[in-house]
N, C-alpha and C positions, 0 to 999 in steps of 0.2 A: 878238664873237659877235653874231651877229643874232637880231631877236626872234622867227623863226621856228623857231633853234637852242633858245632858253630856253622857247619853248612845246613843243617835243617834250620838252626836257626834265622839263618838269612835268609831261608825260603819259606818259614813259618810267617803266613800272613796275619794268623790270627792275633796274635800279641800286639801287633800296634793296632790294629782296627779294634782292641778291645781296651787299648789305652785311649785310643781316639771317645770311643763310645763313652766310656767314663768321664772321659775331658767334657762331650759334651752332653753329657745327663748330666755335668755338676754344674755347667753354665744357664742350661733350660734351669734346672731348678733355684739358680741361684735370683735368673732375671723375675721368677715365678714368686721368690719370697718380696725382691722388692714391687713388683707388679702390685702382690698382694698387701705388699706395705702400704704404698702410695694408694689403694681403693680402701682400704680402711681409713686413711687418713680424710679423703676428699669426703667418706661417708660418716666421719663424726665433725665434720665443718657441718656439713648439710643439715645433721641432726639439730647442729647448736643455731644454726639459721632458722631453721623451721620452730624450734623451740621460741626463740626472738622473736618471731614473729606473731608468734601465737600469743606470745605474752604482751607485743603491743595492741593486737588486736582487742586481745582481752579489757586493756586499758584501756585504750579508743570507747570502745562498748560500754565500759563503767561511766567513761565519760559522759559517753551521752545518754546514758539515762538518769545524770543529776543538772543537766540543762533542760528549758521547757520546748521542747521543739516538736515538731509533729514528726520528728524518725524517733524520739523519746516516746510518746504516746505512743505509735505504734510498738515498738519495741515491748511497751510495758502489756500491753493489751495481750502480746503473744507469751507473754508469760505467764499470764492470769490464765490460762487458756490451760 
C-alpha cells in the first residue's frame, strides 16, 4: 500500500460511518427479535388466560343449570328458545 492509499484512507469517511450503520442496523434488529420475543410471549400468556377463563366460565354455567334457581330457569328457558 502506498502512502497516498493510507492518506485517502484517513480521509475516507465512508468506511466507518458504514461500520457504524451496520453496528447499528444489527442492534435495531437484534432489540427487534427480542421485542418481538417478549410480545409473543406476553400473547400466548393472554391466550392461555382467556382460554381459563372461558373454561371456568363454561363450568360455572354447567353449574348452574343442575341447581334449581331462577338464573337456572331462566338460563334454561333461553335455550329452549
Amino acid at each position: 500500500m502506498s502512502a497516498v492509499d493510507q492518506a485517502k484512507g484517513l480521509f475516507n469517511k465512508s468506511a466507518p460511518q458504514a461500520a457504524h450503520k451496520d453496528k447499528l442496523a444489527a442492534t435495531k434488529k437484534q432489540e427487534k427479535e427480542v421485542h418481538d420475543a417478549l410480545k409473543q410471549v406476553q400473547r400466548e400468556k393472554k391466550e392461555a388466560k382467556e382460554r381459563e377463563e372461558a373454561e371456568k366460565k363454561a363450568l360455572l354455567k354447567e353449574e348452574r343449570m343442575t341447581h334449581d334457581t331462577r338464573r337456572a330457569h331462566t338460563d334454561q328457558r333461553h335455550l329452549q328458545k
